[in-house]
C-alpha positions as CSV (number, residue, x, y, z in Angstrom):
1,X,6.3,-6.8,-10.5
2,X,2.4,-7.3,-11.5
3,X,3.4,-8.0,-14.9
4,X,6.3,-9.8,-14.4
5,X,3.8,-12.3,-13.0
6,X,5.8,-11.5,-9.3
7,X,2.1,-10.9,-8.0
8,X,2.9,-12.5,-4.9
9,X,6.3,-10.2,-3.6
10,X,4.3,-7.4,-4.7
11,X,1.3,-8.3,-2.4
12,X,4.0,-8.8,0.3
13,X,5.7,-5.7,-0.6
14,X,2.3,-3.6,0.0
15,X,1.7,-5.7,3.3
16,X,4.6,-5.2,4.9
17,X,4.4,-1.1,4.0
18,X,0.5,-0.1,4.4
19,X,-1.1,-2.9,6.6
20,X,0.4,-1.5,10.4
21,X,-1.1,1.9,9.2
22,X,-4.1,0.6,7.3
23,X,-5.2,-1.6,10.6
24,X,-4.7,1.2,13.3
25,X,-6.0,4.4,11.0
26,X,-8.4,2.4,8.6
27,X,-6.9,4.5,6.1
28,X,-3.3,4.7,4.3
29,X,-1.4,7.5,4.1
30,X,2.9,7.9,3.5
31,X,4.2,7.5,6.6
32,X,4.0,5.2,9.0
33,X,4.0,7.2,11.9
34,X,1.0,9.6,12.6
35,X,3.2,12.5,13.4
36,X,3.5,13.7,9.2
37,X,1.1,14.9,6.8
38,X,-0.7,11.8,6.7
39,X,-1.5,13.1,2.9
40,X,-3.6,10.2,1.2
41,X,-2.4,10.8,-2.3
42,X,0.8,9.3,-1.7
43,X,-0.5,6.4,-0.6
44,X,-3.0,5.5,-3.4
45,X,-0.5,4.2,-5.2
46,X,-1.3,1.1,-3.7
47,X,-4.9,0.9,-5.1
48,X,-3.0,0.9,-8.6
49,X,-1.0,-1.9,-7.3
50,X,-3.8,-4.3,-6.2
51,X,-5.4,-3.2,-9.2
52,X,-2.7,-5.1,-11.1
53,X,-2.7,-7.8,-8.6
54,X,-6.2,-9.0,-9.0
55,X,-7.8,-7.5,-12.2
């Protein structure tokens, strides 16, 4: 989407997935419930993302 110049949706996109964990954990993780593995690496994904967003 980053390079499709659909910077906008993506942002949206990562909102809407990672913000409700990211504001009660202060961390991101692939669930959104703390009740799973709560492994980080599936989550940092979303570094690459932003990365495209604002680079």
């Amino acid at each position: 989407m980053a390079r499709e110049e659909r910077k906008e949706q993506l942002l949206s996109e990562i909102k809407d997935c990672y913000l409700y964990i990211a504001d009660r954990t202060g961390t991101l993780w692939e669930n959104n419930e703390p009740t799973a593995s709560c492994c980080h690496g599936f989550a940092s994904v979303a570094a690459v993302w932003l990365k495209e967003i604002f680079a």
